[in-house]
N, C-alpha and C positions, 0 to 999 in steps of 0.2 A: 423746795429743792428737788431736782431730778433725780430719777433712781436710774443709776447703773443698768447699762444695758447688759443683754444675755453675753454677750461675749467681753466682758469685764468680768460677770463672774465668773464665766469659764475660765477666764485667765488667772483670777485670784486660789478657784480653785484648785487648778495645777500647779500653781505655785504653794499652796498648803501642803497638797499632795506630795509633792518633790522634798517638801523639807519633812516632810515627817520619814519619809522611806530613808530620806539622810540620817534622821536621828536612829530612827533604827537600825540602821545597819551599822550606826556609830558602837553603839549600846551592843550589839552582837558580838561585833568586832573583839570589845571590852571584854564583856563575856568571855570570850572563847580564849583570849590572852590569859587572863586569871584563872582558867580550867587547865592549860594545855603549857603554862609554864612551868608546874614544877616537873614533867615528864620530860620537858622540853632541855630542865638545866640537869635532871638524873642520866637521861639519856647521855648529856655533855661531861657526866663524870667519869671520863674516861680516862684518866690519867689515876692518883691513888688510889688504893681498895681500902677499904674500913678498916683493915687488920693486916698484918704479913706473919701468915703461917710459915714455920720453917718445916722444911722438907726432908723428908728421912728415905734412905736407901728400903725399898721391899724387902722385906723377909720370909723364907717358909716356916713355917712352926717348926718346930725339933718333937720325931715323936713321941716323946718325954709330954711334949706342953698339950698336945691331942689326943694323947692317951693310945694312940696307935702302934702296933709293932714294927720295928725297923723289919723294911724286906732281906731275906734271908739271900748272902752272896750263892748266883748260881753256882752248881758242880761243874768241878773241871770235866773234860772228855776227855780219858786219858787213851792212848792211841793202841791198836788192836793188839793181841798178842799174837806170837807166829799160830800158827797152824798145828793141832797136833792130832797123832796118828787116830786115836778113837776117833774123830772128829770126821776125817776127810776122808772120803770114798775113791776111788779112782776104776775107771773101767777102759777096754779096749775098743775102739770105734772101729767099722769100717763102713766103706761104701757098699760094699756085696758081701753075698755071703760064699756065692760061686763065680769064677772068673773064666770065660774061654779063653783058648789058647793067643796070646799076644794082646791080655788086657792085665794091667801092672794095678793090682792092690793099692787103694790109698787109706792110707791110717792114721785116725786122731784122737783122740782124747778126752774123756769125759773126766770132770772133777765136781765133785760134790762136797758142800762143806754141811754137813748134820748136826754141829754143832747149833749150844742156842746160842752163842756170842759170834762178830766178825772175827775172822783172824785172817793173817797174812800169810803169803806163798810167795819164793821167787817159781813164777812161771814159763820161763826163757828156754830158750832152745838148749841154753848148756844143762838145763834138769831135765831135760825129757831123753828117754830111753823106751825103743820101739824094739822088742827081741821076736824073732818069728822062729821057730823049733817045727821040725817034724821028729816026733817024739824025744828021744834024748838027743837029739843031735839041734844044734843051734845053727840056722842056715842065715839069717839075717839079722844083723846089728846096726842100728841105725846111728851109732856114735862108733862106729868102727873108722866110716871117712866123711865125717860129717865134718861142715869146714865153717868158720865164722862164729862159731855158738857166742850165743848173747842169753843177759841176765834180765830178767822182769819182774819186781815185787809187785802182788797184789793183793790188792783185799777181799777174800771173799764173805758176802755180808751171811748172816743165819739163815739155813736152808737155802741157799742160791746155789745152781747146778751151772756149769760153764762148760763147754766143749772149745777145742783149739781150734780155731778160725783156719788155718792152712793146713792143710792135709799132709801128712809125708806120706812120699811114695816109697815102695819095695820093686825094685825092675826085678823080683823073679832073680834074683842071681843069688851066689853065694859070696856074701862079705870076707872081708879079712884086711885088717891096718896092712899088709903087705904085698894085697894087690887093688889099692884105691884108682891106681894110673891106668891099669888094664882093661881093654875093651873085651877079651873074651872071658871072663869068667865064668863058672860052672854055673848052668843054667839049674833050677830047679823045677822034678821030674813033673808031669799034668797028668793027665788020663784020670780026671781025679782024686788028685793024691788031697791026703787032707796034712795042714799047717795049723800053728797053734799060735796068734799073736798075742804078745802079753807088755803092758806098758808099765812106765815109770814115771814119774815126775814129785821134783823137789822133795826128794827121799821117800819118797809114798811109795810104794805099790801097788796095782790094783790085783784085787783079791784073786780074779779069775780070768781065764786068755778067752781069747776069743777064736772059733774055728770058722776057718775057710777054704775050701775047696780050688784045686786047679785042673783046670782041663789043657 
């Protein structure tokens, strides 16, 4: 009998070849099924959970159950009391101390609260009182024809110093409620002369005038 030529075996043995790489990869296949199915059907349990826990609303402990102190309710702030006289300083401001001839005094107001607590003041125009004197004679009132007075509560905080933001003027005349309409009024004398201003506000007075000089 004849032997099988070279390319018969070749052919036999690719086809050995062919069916073994089948079985193998049959047999892996297998394999991988029986490893990769139970993750495969866990994975697929997506529908019921093992248990149903029932759900409760959060709760804080009560300091009781922590052993902690309940925080204590803040204090109220109870709202300043007025102002009183040991307390508040008051002094006379001006801008000069000497004025030539045809330059009008402007006068304001320094307040001082020295107390240790804030307290209140109406600070308004209807409490301020500008008196200017050459010695016992009272030559300027500044509530003599003062027109509009208005009222201002404020709170001055411990040690806070405040001066009146607008100045009142003294044109140099003599006041009186019964000549507010008149343009000549009695001028008051220069060369010198000395005046004494002294202020007031919301019942205060200030301890001491202030002098200023006219020319």
């Amino acid at each position: 009998m004849a032997r099988p030529s070279k390319a018969v075996y070749r052919r036999r043995r690719l086809v050995f070849f062919t069916g073994l790489i089948v079985l193998l990869a049959a047999i892996g296949v297998g394999a991988w099924l029986l490893i990769a199915q139970p993750w495969a059907a866990t994975a697929g349990q997506d529908a019921a959970p093992t248990s149903t826990a029932t759900s409760t609303p959060a709760t804080s402990p009560s300091p009781e159950e922590t052993g902690e102190e309940s925080p204590s309710p803040e204090p109220t702030t109870s709202a300043p009391a007025p102002c009183r006289a040991g307390d508040i300083v008051v002094d006379a401001v001006t801008d000069a101390e000497t004025y030539p001839a045809g330059v009008s005094p402007q006068l304001s107001i320094s307040l001082s609260n020295k107390g240790a607590v804030s307290c209140t003041l109406d600070v308004g125009s209807a409490t301020q009182v500008f008196t200017v004197t050459s010695g016992e004679d009272v030559w300027w009132r500044s509530t003599d024809c003062q027109e509009n007075p208005s009222n201002m509560v404020v709170t001055l905080e411990a040690g806070q110093t405040v001066t009146s933001a607008e100045p009142v003027v003294w044109d140099r005349t003599r006041s009186d409620v019964g000549t507010c309409d008149q343009e000549n009024r009695a001028r008051a004398p220069g060369g010198g002369a000395s005046y004494h201003v002294a202020v007031s506000i919301g019942g205060f007075n200030s301890a001491n005038s202030r002098q200023i000089l006219l020319y």
